[in-house]
Biopython code that builds the backbone (N, CA, C, O; Angstrom):
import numpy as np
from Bio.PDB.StructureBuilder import StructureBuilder

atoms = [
    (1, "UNK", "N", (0.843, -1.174, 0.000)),
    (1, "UNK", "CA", (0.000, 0.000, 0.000)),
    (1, "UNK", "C", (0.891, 1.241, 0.000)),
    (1, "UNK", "O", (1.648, 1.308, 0.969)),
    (2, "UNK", "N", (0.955, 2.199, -0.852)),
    (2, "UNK", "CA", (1.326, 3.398, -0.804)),
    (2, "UNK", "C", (1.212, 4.303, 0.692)),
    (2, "UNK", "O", (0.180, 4.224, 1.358)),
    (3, "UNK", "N", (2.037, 4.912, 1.009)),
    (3, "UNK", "CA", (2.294, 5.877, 1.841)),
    (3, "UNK", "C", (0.884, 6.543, 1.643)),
    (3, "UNK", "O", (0.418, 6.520, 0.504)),
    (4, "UNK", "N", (0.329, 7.001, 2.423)),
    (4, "UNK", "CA", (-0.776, 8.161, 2.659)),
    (4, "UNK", "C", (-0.145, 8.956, 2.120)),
    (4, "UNK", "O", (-0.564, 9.046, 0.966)),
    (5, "UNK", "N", (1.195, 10.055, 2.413)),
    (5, "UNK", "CA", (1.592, 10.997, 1.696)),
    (5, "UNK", "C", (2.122, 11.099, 0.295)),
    (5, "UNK", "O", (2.387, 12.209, -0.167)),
    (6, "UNK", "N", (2.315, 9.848, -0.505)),
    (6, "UNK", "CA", (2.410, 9.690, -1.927)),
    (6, "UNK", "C", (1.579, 9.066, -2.611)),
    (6, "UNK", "O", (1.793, 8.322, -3.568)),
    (7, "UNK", "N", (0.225, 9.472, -1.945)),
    (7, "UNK", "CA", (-1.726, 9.502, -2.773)),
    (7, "UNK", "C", (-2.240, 10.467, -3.218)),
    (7, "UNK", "O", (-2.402, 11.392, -2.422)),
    (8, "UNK", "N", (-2.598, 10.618, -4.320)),
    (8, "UNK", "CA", (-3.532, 11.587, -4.607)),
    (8, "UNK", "C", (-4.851, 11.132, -3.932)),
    (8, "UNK", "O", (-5.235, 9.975, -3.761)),
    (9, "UNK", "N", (-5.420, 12.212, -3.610)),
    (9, "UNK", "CA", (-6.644, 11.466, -2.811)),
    (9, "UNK", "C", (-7.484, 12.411, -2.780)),
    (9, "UNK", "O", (-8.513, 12.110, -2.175)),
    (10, "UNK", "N", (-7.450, 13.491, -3.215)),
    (10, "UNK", "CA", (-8.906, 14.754, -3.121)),
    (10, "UNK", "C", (-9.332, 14.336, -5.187)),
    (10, "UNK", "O", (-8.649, 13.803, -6.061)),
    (11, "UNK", "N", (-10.364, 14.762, -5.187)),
    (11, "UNK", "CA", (-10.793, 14.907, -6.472)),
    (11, "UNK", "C", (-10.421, 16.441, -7.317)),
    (11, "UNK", "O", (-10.513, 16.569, -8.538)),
    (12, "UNK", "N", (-10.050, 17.382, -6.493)),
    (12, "UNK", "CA", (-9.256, 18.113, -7.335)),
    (12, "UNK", "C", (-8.087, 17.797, -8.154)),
    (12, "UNK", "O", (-7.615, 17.977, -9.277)),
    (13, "UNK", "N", (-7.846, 17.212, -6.979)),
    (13, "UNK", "CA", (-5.820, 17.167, -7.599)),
    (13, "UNK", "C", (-5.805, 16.218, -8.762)),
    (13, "UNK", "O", (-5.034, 16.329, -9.715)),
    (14, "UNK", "N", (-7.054, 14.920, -8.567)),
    (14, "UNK", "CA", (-6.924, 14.492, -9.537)),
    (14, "UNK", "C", (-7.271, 14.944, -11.160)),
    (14, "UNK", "O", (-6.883, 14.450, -12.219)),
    (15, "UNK", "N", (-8.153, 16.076, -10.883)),
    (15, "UNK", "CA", (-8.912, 16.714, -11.976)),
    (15, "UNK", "C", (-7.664, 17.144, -12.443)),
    (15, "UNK", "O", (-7.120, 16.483, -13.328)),
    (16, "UNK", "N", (-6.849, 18.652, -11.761)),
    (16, "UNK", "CA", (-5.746, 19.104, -11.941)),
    (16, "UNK", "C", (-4.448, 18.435, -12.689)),
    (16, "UNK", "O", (-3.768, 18.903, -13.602)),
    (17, "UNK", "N", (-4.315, 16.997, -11.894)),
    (17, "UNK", "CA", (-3.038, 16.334, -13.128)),
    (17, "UNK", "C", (-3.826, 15.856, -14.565)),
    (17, "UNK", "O", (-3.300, 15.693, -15.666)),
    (18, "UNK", "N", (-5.134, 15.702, -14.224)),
    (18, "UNK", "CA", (-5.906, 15.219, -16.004)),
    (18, "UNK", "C", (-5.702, 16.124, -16.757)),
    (18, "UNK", "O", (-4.934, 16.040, -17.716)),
    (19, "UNK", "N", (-6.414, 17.228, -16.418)),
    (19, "UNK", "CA", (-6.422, 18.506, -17.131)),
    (19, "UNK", "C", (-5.172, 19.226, -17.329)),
    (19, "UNK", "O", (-5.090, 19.900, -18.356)),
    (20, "UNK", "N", (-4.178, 19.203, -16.521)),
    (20, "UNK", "CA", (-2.963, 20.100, -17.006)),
    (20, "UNK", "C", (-1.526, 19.362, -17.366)),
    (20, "UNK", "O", (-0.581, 19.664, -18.094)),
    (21, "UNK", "N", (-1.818, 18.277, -16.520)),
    (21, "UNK", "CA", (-0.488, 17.766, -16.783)),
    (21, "UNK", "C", (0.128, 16.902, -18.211)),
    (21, "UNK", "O", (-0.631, 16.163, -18.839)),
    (22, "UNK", "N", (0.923, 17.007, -18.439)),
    (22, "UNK", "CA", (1.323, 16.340, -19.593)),
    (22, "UNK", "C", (1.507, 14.971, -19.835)),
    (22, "UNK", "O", (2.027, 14.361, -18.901)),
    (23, "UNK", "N", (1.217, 14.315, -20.848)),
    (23, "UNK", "CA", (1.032, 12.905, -21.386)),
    (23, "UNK", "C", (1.503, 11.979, -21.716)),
    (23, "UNK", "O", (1.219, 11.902, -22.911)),
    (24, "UNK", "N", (2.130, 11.080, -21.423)),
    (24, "UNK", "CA", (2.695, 10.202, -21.933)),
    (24, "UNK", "C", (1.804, 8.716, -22.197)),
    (24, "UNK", "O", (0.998, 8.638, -21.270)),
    (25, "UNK", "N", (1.676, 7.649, -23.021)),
    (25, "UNK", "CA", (1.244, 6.277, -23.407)),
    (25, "UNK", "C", (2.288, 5.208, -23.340)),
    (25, "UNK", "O", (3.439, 5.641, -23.277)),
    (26, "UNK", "N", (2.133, 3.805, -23.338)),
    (26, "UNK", "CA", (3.217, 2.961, -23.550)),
    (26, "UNK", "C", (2.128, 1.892, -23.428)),
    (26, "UNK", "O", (1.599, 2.008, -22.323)),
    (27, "UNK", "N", (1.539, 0.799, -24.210)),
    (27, "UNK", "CA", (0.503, -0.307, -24.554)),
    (27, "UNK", "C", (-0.832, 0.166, -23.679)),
    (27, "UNK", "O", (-1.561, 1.024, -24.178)),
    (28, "UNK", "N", (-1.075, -0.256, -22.697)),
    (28, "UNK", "CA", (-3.043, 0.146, -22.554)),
    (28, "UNK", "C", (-2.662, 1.055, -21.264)),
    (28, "UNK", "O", (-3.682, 1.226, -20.596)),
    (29, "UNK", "N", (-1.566, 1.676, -20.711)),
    (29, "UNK", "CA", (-1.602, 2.884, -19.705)),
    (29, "UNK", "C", (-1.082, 3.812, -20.612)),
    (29, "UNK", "O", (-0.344, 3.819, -21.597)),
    (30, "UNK", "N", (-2.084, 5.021, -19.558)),
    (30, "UNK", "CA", (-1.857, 6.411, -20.046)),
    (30, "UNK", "C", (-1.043, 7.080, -18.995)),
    (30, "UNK", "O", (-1.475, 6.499, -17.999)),
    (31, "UNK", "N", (-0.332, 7.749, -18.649)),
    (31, "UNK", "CA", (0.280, 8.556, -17.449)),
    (31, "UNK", "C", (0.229, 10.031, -17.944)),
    (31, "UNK", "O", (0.491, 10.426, -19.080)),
    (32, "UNK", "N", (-0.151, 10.749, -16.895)),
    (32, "UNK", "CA", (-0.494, 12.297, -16.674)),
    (32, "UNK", "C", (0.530, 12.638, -15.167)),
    (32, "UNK", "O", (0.789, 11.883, -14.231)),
    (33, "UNK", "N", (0.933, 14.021, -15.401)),
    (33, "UNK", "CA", (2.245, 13.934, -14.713)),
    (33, "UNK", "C", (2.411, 15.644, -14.908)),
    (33, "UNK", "O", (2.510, 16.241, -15.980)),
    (34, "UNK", "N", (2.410, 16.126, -13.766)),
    (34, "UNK", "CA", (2.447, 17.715, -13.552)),
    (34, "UNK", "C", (3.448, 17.620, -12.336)),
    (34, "UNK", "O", (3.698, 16.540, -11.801)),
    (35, "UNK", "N", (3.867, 18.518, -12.031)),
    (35, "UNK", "CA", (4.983, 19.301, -11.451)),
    (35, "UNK", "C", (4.149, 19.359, -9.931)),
    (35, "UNK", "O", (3.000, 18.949, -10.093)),
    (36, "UNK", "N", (4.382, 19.697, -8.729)),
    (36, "UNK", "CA", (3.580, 19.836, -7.390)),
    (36, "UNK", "C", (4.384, 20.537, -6.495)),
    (36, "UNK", "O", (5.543, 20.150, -6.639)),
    (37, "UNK", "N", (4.304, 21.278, -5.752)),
    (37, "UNK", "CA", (4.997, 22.666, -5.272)),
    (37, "UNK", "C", (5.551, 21.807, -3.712)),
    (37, "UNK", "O", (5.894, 22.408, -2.693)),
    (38, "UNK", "N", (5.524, 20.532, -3.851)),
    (38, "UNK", "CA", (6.165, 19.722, -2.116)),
    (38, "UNK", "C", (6.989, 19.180, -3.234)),
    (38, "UNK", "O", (7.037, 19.208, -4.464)),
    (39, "UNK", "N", (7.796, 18.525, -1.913)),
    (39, "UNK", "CA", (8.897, 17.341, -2.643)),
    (39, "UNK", "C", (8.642, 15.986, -2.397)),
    (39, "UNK", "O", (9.445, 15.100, -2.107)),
    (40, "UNK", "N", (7.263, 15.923, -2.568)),
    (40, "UNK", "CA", (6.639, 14.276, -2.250)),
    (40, "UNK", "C", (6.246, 14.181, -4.217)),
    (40, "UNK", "O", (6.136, 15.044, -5.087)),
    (41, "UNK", "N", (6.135, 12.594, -4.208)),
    (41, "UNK", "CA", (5.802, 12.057, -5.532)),
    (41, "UNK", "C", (4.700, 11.819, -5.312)),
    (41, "UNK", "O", (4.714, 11.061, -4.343)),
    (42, "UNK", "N", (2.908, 12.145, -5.862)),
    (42, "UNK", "CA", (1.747, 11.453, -5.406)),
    (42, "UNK", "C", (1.473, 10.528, -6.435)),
    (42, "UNK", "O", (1.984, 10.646, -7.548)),
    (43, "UNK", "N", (0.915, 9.869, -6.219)),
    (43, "UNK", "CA", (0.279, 9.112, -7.503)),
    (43, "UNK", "C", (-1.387, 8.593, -7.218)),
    (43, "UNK", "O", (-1.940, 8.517, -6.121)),
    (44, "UNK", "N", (-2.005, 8.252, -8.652)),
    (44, "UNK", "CA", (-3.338, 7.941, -8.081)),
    (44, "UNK", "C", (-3.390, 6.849, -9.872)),
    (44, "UNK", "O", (-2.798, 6.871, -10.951)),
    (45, "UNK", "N", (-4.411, 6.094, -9.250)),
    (45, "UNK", "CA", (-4.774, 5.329, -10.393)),
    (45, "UNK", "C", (-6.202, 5.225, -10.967)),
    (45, "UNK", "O", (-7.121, 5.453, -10.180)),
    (46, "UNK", "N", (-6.435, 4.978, -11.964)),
    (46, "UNK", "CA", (-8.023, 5.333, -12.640)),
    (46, "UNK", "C", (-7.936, 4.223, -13.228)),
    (46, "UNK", "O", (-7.014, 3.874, -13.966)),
    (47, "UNK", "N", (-8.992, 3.540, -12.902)),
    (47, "UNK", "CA", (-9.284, 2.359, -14.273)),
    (47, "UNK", "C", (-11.355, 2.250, -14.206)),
    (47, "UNK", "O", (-12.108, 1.600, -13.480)),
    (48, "UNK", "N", (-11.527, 2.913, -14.975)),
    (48, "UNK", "CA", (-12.579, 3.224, -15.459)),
    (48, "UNK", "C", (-13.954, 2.277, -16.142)),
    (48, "UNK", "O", (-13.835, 1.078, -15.888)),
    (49, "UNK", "N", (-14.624, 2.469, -16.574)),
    (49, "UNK", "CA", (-15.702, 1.488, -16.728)),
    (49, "UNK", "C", (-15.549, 1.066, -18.015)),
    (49, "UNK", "O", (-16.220, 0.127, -18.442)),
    (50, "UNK", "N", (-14.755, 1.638, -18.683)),
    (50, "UNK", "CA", (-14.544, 1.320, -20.029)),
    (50, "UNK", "C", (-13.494, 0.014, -19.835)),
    (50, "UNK", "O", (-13.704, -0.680, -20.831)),
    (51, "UNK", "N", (-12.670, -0.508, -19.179)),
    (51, "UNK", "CA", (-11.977, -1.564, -18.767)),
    (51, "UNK", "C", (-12.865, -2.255, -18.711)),
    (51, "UNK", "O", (-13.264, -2.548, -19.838)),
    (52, "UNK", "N", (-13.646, -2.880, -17.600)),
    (52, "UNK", "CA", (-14.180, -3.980, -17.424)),
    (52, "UNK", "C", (-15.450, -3.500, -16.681)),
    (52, "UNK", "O", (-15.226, -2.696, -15.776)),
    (53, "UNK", "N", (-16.787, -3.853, -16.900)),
    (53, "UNK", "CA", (-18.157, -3.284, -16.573)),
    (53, "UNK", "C", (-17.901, -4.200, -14.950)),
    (53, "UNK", "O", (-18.708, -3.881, -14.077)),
    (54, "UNK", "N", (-16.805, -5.313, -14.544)),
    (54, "UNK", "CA", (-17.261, -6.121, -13.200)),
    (54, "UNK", "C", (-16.438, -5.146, -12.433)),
    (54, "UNK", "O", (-15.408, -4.756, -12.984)),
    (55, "UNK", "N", (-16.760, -4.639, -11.117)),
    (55, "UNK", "CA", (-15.666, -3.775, -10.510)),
    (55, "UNK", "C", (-14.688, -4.688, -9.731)),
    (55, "UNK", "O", (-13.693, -4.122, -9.278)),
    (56, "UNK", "N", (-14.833, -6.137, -9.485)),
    (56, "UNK", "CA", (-13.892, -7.159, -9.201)),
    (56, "UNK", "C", (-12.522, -6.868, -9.780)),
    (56, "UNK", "O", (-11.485, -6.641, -9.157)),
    (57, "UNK", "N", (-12.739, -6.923, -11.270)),
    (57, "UNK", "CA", (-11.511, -6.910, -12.268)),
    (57, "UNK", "C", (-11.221, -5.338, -12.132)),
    (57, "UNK", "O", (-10.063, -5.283, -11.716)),
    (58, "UNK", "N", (-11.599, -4.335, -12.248)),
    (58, "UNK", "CA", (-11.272, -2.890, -11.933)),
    (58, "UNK", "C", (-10.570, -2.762, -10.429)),
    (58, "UNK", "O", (-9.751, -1.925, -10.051)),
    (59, "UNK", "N", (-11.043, -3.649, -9.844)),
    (59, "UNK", "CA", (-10.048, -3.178, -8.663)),
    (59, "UNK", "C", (-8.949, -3.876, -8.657)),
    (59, "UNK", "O", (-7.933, -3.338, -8.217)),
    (60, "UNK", "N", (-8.900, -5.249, -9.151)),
    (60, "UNK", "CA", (-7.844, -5.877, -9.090)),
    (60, "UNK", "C", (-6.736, -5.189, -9.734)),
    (60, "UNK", "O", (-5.609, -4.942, -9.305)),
    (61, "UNK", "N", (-7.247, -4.945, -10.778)),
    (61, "UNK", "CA", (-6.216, -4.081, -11.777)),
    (61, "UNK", "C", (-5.161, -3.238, -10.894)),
    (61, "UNK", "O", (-3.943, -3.389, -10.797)),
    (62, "UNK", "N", (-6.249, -2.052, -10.118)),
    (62, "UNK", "CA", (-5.523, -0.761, -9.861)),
    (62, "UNK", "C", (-4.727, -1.406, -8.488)),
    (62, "UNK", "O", (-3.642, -0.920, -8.166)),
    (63, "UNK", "N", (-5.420, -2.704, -7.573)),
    (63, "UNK", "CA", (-4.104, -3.255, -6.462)),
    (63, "UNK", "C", (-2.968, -3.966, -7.670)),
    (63, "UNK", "O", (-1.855, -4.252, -7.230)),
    (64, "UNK", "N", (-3.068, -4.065, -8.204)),
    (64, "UNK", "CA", (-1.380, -4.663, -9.104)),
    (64, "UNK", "C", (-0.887, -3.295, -9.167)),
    (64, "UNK", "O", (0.080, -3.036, -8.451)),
    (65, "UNK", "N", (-1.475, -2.186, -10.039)),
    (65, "UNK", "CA", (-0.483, -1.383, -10.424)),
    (65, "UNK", "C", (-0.261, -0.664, -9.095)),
    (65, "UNK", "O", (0.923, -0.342, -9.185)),
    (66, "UNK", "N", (-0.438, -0.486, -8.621)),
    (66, "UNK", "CA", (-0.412, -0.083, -6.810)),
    (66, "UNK", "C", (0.720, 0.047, -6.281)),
    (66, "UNK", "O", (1.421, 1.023, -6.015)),
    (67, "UNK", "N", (0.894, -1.729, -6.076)),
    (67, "UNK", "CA", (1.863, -2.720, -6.040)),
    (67, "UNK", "C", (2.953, -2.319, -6.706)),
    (67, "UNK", "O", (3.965, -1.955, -6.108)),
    (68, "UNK", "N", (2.859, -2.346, -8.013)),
    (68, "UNK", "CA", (4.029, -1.433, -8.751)),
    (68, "UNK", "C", (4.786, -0.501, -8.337)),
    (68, "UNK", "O", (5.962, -0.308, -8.028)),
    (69, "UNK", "N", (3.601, 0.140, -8.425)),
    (69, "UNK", "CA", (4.025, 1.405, -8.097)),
    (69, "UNK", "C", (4.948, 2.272, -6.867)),
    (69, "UNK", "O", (5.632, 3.295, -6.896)),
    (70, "UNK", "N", (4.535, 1.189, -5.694)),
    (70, "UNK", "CA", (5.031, 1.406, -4.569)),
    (70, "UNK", "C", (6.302, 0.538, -5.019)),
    (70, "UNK", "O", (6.770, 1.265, -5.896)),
    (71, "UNK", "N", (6.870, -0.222, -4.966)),
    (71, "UNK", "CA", (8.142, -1.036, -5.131)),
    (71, "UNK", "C", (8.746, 0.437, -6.049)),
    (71, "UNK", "O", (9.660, 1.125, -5.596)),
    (72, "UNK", "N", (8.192, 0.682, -7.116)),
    (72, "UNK", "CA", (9.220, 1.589, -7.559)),
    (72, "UNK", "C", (9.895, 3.019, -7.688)),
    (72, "UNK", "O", (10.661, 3.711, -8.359)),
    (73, "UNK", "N", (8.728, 2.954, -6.112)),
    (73, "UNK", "CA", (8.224, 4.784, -5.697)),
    (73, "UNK", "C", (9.978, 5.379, -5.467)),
    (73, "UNK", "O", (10.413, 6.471, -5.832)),
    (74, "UNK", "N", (10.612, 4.462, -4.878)),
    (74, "UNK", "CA", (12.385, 5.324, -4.490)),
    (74, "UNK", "C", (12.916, 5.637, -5.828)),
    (74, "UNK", "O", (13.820, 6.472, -5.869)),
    (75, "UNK", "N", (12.470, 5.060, -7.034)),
    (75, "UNK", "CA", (13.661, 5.496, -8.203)),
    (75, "UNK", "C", (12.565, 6.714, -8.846)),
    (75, "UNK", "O", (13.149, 7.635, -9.419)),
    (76, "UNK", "N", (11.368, 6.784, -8.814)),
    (76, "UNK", "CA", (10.740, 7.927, -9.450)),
    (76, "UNK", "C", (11.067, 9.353, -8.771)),
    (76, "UNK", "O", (11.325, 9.344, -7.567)),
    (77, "UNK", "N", (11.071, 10.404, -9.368)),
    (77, "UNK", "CA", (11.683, 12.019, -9.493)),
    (77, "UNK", "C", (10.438, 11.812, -8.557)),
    (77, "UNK", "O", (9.454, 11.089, -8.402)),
    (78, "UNK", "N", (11.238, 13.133, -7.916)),
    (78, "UNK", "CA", (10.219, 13.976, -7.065)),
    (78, "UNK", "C", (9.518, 14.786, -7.009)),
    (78, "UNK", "O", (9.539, 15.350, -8.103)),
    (79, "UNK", "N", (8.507, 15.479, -6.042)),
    (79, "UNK", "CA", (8.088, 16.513, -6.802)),
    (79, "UNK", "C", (6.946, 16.505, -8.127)),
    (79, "UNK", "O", (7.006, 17.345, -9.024)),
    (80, "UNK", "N", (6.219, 15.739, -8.094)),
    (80, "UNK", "CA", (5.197, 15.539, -9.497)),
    (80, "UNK", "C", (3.876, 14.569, -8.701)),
    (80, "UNK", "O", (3.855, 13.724, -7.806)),
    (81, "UNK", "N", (3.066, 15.087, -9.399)),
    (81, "UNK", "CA", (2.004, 13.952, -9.168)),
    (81, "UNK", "C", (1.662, 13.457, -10.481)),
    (81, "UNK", "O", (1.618, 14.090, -11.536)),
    (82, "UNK", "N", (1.378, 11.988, -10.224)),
    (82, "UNK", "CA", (1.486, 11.230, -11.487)),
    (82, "UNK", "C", (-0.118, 10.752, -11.603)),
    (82, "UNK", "O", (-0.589, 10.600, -10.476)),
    (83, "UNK", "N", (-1.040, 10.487, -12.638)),
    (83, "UNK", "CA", (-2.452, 10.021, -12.084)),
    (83, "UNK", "C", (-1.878, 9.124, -13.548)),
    (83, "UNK", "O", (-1.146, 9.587, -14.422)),
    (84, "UNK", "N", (-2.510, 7.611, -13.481)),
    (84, "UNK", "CA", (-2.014, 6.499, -14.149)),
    (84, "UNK", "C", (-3.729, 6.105, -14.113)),
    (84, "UNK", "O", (-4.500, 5.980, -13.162)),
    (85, "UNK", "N", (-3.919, 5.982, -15.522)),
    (85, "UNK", "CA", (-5.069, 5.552, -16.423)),
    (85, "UNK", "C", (-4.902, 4.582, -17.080)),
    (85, "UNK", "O", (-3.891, 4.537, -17.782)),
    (86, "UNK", "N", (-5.908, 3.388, -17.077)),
    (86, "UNK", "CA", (-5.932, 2.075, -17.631)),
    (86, "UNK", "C", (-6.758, 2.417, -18.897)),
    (86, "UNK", "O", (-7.924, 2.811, -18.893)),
    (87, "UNK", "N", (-6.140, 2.251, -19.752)),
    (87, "UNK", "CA", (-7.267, 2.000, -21.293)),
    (87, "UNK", "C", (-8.243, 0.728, -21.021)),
    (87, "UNK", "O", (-8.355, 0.105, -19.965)),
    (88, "UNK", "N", (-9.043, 0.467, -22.479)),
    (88, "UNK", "CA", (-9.697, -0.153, -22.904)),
    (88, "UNK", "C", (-8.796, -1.374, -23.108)),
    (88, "UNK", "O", (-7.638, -1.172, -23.475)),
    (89, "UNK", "N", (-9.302, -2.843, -22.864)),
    (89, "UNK", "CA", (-8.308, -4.233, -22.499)),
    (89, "UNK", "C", (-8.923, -4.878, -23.893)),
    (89, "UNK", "O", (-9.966, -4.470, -24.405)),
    (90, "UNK", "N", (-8.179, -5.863, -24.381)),
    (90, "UNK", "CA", (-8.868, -6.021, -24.926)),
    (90, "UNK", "C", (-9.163, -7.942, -24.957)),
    (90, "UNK", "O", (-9.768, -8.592, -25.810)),
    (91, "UNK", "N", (-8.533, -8.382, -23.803)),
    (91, "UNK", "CA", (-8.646, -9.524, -23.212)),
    (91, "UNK", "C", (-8.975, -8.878, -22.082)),
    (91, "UNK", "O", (-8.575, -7.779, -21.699)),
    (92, "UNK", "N", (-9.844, -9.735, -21.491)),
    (92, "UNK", "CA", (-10.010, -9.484, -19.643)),
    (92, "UNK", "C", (-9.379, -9.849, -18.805)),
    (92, "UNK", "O", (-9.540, -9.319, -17.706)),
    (93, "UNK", "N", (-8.544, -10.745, -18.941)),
    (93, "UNK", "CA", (-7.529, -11.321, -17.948)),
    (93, "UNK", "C", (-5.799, -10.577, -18.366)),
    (93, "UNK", "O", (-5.119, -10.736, -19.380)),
    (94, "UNK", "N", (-5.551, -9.837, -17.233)),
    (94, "UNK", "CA", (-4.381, -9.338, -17.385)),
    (94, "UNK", "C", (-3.468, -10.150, -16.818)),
    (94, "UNK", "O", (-3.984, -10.628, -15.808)),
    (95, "UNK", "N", (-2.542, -10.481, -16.942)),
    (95, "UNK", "CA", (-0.950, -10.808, -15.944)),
    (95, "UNK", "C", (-0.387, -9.778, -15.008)),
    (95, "UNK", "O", (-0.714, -8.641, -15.347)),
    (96, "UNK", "N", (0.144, -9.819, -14.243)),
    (96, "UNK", "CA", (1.048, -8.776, -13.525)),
    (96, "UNK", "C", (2.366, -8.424, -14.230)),
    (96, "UNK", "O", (2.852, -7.298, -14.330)),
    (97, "UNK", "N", (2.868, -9.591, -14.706)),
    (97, "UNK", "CA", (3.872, -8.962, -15.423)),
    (97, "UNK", "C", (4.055, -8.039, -16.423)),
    (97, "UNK", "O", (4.915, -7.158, -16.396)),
    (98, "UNK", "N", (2.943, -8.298, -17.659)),
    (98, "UNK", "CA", (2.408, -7.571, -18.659)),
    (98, "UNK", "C", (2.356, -5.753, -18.253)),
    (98, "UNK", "O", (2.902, -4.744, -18.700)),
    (99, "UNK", "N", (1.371, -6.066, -17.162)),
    (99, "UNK", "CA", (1.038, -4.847, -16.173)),
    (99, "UNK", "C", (2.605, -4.238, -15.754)),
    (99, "UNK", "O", (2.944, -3.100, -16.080)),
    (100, "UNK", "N", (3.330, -4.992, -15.129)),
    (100, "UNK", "CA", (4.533, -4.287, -14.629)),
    (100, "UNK", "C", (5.462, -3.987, -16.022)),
    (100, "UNK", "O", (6.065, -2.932, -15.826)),
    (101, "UNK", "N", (5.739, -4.462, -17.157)),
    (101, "UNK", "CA", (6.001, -3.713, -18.395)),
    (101, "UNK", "C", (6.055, -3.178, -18.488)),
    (101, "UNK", "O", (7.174, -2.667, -18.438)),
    (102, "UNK", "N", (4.397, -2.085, -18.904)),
    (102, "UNK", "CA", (4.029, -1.054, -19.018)),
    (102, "UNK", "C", (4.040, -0.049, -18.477)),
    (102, "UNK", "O", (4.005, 1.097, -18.925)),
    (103, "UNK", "N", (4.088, -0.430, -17.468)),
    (103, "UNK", "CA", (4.132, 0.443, -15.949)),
    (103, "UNK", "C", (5.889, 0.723, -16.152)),
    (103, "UNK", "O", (6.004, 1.870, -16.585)),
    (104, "UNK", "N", (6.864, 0.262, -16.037)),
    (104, "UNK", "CA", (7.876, 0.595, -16.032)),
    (104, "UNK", "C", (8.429, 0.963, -17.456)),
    (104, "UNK", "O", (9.631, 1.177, -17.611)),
    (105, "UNK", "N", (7.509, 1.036, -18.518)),
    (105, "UNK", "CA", (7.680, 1.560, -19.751)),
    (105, "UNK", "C", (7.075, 2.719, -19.955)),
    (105, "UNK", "O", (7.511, 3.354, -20.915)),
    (106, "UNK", "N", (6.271, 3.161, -19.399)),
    (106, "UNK", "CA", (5.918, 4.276, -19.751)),
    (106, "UNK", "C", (6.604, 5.601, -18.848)),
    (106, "UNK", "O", (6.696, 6.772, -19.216)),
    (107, "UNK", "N", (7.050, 4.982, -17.529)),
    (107, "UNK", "CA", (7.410, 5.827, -16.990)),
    (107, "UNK", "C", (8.958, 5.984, -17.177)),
    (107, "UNK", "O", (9.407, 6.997, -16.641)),
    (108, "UNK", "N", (9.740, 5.303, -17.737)),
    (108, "UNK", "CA", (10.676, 5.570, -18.587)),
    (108, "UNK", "C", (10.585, 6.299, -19.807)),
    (108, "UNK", "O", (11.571, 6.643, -20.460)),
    (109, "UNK", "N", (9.157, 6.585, -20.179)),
    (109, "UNK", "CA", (9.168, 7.004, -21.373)),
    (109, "UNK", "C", (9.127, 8.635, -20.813)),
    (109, "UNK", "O", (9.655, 9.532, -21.471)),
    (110, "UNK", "N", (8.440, 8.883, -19.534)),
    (110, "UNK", "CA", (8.135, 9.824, -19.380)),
    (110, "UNK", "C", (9.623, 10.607, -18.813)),
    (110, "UNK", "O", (9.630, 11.810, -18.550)),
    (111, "UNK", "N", (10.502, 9.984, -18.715)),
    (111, "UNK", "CA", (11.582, 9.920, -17.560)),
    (111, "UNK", "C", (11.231, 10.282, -15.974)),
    (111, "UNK", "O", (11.653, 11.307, -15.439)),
    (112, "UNK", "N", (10.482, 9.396, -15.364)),
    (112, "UNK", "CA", (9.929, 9.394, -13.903)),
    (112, "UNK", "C", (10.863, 8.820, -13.214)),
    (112, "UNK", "O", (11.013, 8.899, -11.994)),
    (113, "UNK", "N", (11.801, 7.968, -14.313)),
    (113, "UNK", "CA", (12.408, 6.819, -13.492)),
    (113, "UNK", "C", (13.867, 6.413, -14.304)),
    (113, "UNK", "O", (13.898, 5.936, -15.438)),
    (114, "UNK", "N", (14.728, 6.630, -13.696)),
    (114, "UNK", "CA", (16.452, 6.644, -13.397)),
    (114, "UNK", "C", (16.881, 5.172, -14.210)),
    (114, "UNK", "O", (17.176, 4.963, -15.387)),
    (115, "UNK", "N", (16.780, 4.316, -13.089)),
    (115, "UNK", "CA", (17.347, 3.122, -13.669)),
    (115, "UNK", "C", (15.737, 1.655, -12.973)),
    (115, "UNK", "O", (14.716, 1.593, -12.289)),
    (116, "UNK", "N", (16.487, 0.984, -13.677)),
    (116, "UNK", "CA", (15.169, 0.206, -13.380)),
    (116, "UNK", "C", (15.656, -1.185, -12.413)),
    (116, "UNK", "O", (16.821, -1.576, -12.354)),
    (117, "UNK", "N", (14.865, -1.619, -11.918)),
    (117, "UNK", "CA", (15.596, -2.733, -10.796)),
    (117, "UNK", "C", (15.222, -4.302, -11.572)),
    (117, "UNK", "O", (14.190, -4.742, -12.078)),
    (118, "UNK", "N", (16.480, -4.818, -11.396)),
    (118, "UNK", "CA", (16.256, -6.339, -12.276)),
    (118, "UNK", "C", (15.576, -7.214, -11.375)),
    (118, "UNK", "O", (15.286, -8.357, -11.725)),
]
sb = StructureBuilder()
sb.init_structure("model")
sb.init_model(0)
sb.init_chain("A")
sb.init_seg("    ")
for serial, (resi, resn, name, xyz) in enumerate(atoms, 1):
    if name == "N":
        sb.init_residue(resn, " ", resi, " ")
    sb.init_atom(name, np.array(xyz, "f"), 0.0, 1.0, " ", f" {name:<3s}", serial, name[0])
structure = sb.get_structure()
């Protein structure tokens, strides 16, 4: 589970990184990623109804990337809040690994993240 202090957790902030922050893709995640005036990293995850209509599989989703996310919270820059969006699947059954891919591909793409851990 993520730190309380590296959550996005009001519905502004999340509006705020949709709407302003800049974009990056890498296979079915989207990452949005603005600048934040602390030196904490927040992050928040969205996986939407367009994924999967069961909210079973919607939540499972966002505890994997979670999971991720926290293991790789020490190598991501500081200072940014990141809000991480699940596209449209187009199998219903994901892997974790697949998931951790992407997740560490996009945020390389975005440069969030230094070096990556084997």
């Amino acid at each position: 589970m993520l730190p309380r202090n590296n959550r996005l957790s009001k519905n502004k902030d999340f509006e705020a990184v949709i709407k302003q922050g800049r974009s990056f893709s890498f296979a079915n995640i989207v990452l949005k990623v603005r600048k934040n005036d602390a030196f904490q990293t927040r992050l928040g995850v969205v996986v939407g109804l367009r994924f999967s209509k069961k909210a079973v599989l919607r939540n499972r989703i966002r505890r994997q990337i979670r999971k991720i996310l926290h293991q790789e919270l020490e190598l991501l820059s500081k200072g940014v809040d990141i809000a991480v969006i699940v596209k449209k699947q187009d199998k219903e059954k994901v892997d974790m690994p697949e998931i951790a891919d992407a997740i560490k591909g996009v945020l390389k793409k975005a440069n969030l993240i230094t070096s990556l851990k084997k």
